[in-house]
N, C-alpha and C positions, 0 to 999 in steps of 0.2 A: 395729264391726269393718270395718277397710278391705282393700279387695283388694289381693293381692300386688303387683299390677303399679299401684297407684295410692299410692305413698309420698309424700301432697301435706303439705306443711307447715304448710297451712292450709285451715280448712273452707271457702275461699271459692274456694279455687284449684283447685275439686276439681270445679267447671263451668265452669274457663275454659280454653278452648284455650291450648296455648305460643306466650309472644309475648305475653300480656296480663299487665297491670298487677295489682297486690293490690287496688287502688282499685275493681277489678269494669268497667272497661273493655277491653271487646273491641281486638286491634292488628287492625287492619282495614288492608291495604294499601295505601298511595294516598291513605290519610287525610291 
């Protein structure tokens, strides 16, 4: 059961911040 406000499309993108990749890396600014 996923929260209202977490419609992720995928279980991996569901502890990445906006701005990262499905690959499970962080977009780190300045990178």
């Amino acid at each position: 059961m996923q929260p209202d406000w977490a419609p992720v499309p995928g279980p991996v993108e569901i502890n990445q911040p906006i701005g990262s990749t499905s690959s499970g890396q962080t977009a780190e600014p300045g990178s």
